[in-house]
Phi, psi and omega in degrees: 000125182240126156310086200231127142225140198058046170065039204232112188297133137238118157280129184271061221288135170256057185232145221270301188346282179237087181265301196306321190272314155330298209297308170291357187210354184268164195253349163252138136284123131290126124253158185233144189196142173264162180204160170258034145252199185224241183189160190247157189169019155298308208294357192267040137284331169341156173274313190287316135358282190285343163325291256243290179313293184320300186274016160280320181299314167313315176274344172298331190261349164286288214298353162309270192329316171320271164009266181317306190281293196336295206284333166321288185291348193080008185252100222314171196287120170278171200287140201310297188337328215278326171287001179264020181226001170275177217298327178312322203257313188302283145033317218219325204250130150251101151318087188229108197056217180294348198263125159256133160231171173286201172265353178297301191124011170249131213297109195259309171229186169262172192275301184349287183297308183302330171284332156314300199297298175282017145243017167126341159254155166253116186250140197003210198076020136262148138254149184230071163077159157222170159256351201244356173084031174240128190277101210282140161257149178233167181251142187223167176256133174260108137239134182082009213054042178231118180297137196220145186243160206280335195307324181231081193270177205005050161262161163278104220240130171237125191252120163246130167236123194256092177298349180177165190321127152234184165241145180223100169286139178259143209040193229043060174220142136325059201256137182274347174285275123056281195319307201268000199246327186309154353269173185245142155269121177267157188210085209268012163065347165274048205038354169268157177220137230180170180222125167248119189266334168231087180291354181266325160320125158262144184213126218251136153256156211230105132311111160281184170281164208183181137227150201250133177245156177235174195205120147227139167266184175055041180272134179286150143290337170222107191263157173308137154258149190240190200193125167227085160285105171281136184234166171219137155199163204273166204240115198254146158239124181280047193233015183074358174268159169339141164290126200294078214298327203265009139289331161302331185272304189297007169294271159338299168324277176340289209291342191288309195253037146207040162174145196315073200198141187250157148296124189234307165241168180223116174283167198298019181247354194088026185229133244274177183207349193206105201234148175278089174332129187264357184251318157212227186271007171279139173226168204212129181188155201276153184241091178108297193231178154325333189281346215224130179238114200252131135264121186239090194306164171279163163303112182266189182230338187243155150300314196268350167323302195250039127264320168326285183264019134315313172294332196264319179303341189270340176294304157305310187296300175335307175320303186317293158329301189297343185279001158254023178064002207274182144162177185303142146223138182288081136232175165279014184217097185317115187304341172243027186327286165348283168317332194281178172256130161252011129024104161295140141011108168290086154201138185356275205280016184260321177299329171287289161003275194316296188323297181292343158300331188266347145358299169327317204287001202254338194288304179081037161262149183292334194278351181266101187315162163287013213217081189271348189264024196271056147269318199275350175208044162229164194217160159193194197226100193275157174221131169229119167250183189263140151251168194227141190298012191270307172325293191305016177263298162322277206297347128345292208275326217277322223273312160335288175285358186245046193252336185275337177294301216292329152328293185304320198280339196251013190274159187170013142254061194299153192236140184239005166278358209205175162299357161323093143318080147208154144220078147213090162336284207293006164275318185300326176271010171254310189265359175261043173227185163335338179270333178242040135325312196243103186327318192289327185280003213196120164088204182299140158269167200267014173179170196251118186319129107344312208182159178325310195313297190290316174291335185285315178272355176266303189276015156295310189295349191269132197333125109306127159257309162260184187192147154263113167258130189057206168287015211273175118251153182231166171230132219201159187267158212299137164257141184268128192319298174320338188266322213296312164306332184288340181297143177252343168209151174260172167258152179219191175188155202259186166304018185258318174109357188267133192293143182241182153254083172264113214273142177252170185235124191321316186308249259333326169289015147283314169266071128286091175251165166246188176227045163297111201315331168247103214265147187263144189235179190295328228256019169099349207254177186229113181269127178249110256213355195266356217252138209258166191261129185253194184300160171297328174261008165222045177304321192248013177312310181306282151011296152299306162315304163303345189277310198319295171312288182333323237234303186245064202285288165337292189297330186280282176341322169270322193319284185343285203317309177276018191223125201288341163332275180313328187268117194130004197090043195275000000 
C-alpha cells in the first residue's frame, strides 16, 4: 500500500519496523492485522467516539515508545500506568481520580478501561446497539488498535489514520500472500466498497483527514504455500581465465532474440541486464557484476515446476555459453574470482552497493575483510516461503537455532585467498563487511524471540544506509532504523564521491533492507538467505529442506528442545 499526496508517491513499507516507526512519526499509520474477529467502526464519526479513539491511540503509541526504549536499553518492559504520565499523554490529558479527561474538563474514558485496552484488552466504552433503548456495554478484543466485533470475524482489518487530506493508493505489488488470496471484496471505510482482482494494478482512493477502518473479505486462513526461489551462479571461462563480461552480456541478448524473453532492465550502454519469461514471471538477470547469473523464479506450489523449467533455462544458457567456451558452474564462490573484472553492473543501484561496501577500506576495523568487491563473485541459493503472523516468530527462531547444521550440510564456499579455515566463505564476507557493522543487520540473530515486541525491536536496530533524492542515489555509514529520523541531517555521498547533506525522510524506508539469513519480507515470506549456491545436482535439496522444516515445524521445535546438540544456543 502506497501513500500519496498531490500525487508525489510515499511508500509505506509493510516491514513491522517500519510500521513501528510510522505509528510515531508518520502523517498516515497503517497497521495490519489477522484478528480472529472483525471490528465496530459505524460509531466513529461520532465526537465522543473520535475523542474516546484519538486517546487510545496516544495512549497506545506512548506505551510503544516506553516498550521500545526498555527493550533498547536491556531493561525489563514498564508498567502499562507509566504511559499516562509521558510528556505526550500529559500534553493533552488530565488525570481525575479514575476519570481521563481533556484539557476542557471533559471526561472521555476511565484510566481503567485505557490501561486495559494498550495491554490488550478493551472493557465497554462502545456501545454496541439495543433494542430496548438502553445502551448495552460489551466486552471487545483490540487487535492492532482496532476495537473488533464477532459480526465481522475472519476478516483482514486495516486502521488508517489520516492526518491530512491524501490519496492512498492500493496495489502494485508484488505480494506473494496478497496474490493467492485474489480476488478480495473491500470495504475502504471511506464509503466506497469494491472488489480488487488485480493486486498488480494500482488504483487511487480520496481520503480526508480522519480514521478510517478498511474490512477485506474472503481472506483464506491457510492459503496455499508457495515456495520462491532464487539461484546464482557464477559465469566460468573454461580456460581458467577471466570471464568474458562481453560474453555475458550476449547471453541474455541471445536469450531475448532466439527465445522467449523480453528485456525489463537495462545498464547505461543500452544492454538488457534483467530479462522475462514471456511465458510466465521468471527472470534471469546478472547479480552485482557480469559475472554472476541470478535466476529469479515465479512463485510455485511445487519444487519441481521450477526445476523443471531450470533445467530446460539451463540447457540452453549452456549451449549458449559454450560456443565462447564459457559456462555455468553450482559453487558458491566463483573459482577465478582473483582474475576477473569485479566491476559492478552499470547501474544505480549496484554501483552505490560496491561504493558503500568499499567504505571498509577507509575504516581500517580490524574486524572487517578486505574484499569489499565480494558481491560481484559470491553466490547462493535464496528460498522464500509463506508465513502466517500466528508463526513467522517460530519459523524465525527454529531456523535460527538449526543455522550451524545447516552451515554444514549446504556449504560450498571455500576461499582459498585468506585464513579462513572454512568452507562456507561466503558468510564471512556478509558479516565481516559493511553490512554486519551493526550486529543486528547481518547474519544468525543474536537471540530467539519471545513475542513481536523483542523482534520488533531487534530489526529496529538494524542498519539504514542508503537514500535516493530524485534520480540520485547517496550512500552513508549505517544509521540503526530506529535512530534514523531523529538525525535533522546526515553527511552522504553520491555515485560521484561527492559529500552531500541530506535530511531524512520517512520514504527513505523503502529501500531499507537488512540481511539476516532469516529475513522477514514485505511479501508475507520468511527469506533464507544463507545457503551457498550448490552443485547442478543437488540444486533444489535445499529447498527441500526448509520447505521440509516448514511443513513439520511443531515436531522441529520439540526436536530442538530435547536434543543436547541445540541447547544452549548451540
Amino acid at each position: 500500500m502506497k501513500n500519496r499526496k498531490n500525487k508525489n508517491a510515499i511508500t509505506l513499507i509493510a516491514l513491522v519496523i517500519t510500521i513501528v516507526i510510522m505509528l510515531l512519526l508518520a502523517g498516515v499509520a497503517i497497521q495490519m492485522t489477522m484478528g480472529e474477529n472483525g471490528l465496530i467502526g459505524k460509531s466513529t464519526k461520532a465526537q465522543k467516539a473520535q475523542a474516546k479513539s484519538e486517546l487510545y491511540e496516544i495512549a497506545k503509541l506512548s506505551y510503544i515508545n516506553l516498550k521500545l526504549k526498555s527493550l533498547e536499553n536491556g531493561q525489563p518492559s514498564q508498567k502499562a500506568d507509566l504511559a499516562l504520565s509521558t510528556t505526550e499523554f500529559t500534553n493533552k490529558y488530565n488525570i481525575i481520580g479514575d476519570d481521563i479527561t481533556d484539557k476542557k474538563g471533559n471526561i472521555i474514558d476511565t484510566k481503567a478501561n485505557v490501561l486495559n485496552l494498550i495491554q490488550g484488552t478493551v472493557v465497554g466504552g462502545f456501545s454496541s446497539g439495543t433494542s430496548t433503548g438502553t445502551t448495552t456495554q460489551a466486552v471487545y478484543k483490540t487487535v492492532g488498535g482496532v476495537p473488533i466485533l464477532e459480526d465481522d470475524k475472519d476478516k483482514l482489518i486495516l486502521k488508517l489514520i489520516v492526518k491530512r487530506d491524501t490519496i492512498v493508493s492500493f496495489g502494485g505489488i508484488d505480494d506473494s500472500f496478497l496474490s493467492s488470496i485474489s480476488p478480495i471484496d473491500v470495504d475502504y471505510g471511506n464509503g466506497e466498497k469494491g472488489k480488487i482482482t488485480d493486486l498488480y494494478n494500482i488504483f487511487d482512493k480520496q481520503y480526508n483527514r480522519g480514521e478510517y477502518i478498511l474490512k477485506l473479505k474472503n481472506i483464506k486462513e491457510k492459503p496455499t504455500i508457495y515456495v520462491g526461489i532464487e539461484l546464482e551462479f557464477p559465469i566460468v571461462n573454461c580456460q581458467g581465465e577471466a570471464t568474458d563480461i562481453n560474453v555475458a552480456k550476449n547471453l541474455l541478448k541471445r536469450l531475448i532474440d532466439q527465445h522467449s524473453f523480453e528485456a525489463e532492465k537495462f545498464d547505461r550502454a543500452g544492454n538488457p541486464i534483467q530479462i522475462k519469461s514471456k511465458e510466465n514471471e521468471d527472470r534471469i538477470l546478472f547479480e552485482v557484476s557480469y559475472n554472476i547469473l541470478e535466476f529469479a523464479f515465479e512463485k510455485a506450489t511445487k519444487i519441481q515446476e521450477v526445476e523443471d523449467r531450470f533445467t530446460e533455462y539451463l540447457s540452453v544458457i549452456q549451449s549458449i555459453l559454450g560456443e565462447d567456451d564459457h559456462e555455468l558452474q553450482g559453487k558458491g564462490i566463483h573459482p577465478f574470482w582473483d582474475k576477473n573484472d569485479n566491476s559492478p553492473v552499470q547501474s544505480p543501484r549496484y554501483e552505490m552497493l560496491m561504493q558503500y561496501l568499499s567504505m571498509s577500506k577507509t575504516l581500517k576495523l580490524k574486524d572487517l575483510h578486505s574484499y569489499p568487491e565480494y558481491g560481484a563473485f559470491i553466490c547462493g541459493n535464496q528460498i522464500q516461503l509463506d508465513v502466517s503472523k500466528e508463526n513467522f516468530i517460530s519459523v524465525i527462531n527454529v531456523f535460527n537455532q538449526i543455522e550451524a547444521a545447516k552451515a554444514y550440510l549446504f556449504a560450498n564456499s571455500e576461499f582459498p585467498d585468506s585464513s579462513w579455515n572454512t568452507k562456507i566463505a561466503r558468510d564471512i564476507f556478509w558479516e565481516q563487511s559493511m553490512h554486519g557493522i551493526l550486529q543486528e543487520n547481518a547474519g544468525v540473530n543474536l537471540k530467539d524471540f519471545q513475542n513481536e515486541d523483542e523482534f520488533f525491536s531487534y530489526l529496529s536496530k538494524s542498519a539504514i544506509f542508503t537514500a535516493k533524492r530524485g534520480n540520485q542515489d547517496y550512500y552513508f555509514f549505517p544509521i540503526p532504523a530506529i535512530d534514523y529520523l531523529s538525525h535533522e541531517k546526515i553527511k552522504a555521498y553520491n555515485l560521484s564521491g561527492e559529500t552531500v547533506e541530506l535530511t531524512p525522510k520517512q520514504e527513505d524506508f523503502e529501500n531499507h533492507r537488512s540481511y539476516q539469513y532469516q529475513d522477514l519480507t514485505t511479501r508475507g515470506t520468511v527469506e533464507f538467505r544463507s545457503v551457498c549456491a550448490q552443485p547442478f545436482d543437488r540444486t533444489f535439496i535445499s529447498t527441500a529442506f526448509h520447505l521440509g522444516i516448514l511443513a513439520n515445524l511443531e515436531n522441529v521445535q520439540k526436536y530442538l528442545q530435547e536434543t543436547d546438540f541445540f541447547k544452549g544456543g548451540a
